[in-house]
N, C-alpha and C positions, 0 to 999 in steps of 0.2 A: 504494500500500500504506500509506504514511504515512498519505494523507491521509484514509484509512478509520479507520483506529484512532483518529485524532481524533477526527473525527465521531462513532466508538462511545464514545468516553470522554467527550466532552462533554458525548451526550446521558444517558448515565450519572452524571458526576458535577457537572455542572453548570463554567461557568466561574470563577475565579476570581477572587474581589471584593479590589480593592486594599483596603487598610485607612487611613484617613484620616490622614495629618503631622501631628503634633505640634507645636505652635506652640514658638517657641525658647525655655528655657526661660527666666527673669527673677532675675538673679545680684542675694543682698542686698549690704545696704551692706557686713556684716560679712565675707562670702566677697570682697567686691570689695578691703577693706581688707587682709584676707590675703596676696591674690593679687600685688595691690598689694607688700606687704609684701616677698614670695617675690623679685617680679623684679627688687627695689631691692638684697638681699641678693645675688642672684649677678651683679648690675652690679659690685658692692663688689667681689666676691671676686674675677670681671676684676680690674677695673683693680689689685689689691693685688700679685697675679700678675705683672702687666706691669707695674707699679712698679717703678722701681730702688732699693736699700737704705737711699737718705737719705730717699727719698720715701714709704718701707714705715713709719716712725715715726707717720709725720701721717695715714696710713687707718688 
């Protein structure tokens, strides 16, 4: 039974066509310097967190 309705719909609507990948996209200097930016700021904010009191002064 399945394997009819396939075959009806196939030859009705045809199979369907993958659509071609996208190549990865190519991050600029200025998004990279950003991003950059981003992951250096909540390394900081760790370690300030896990600082003890004397050492919260000097971050």
């Amino acid at each position: 039974m399945t394997g009819l309705i396939y075959t009806v719909s196939k030859e009705r609507f045809g199979l369907a066509e993958k659509k071609p990948e996208k190549p990865a996209l190519i991050i600029n200097r200025r998004q990279r310097l950003i991003k950059q930016t981003r992951k250096e700021l909540t390394s900081v904010k760790r370690q300030y967190r896990k600082a003890k009191e004397e050492e919260k002064v000097g971050l």
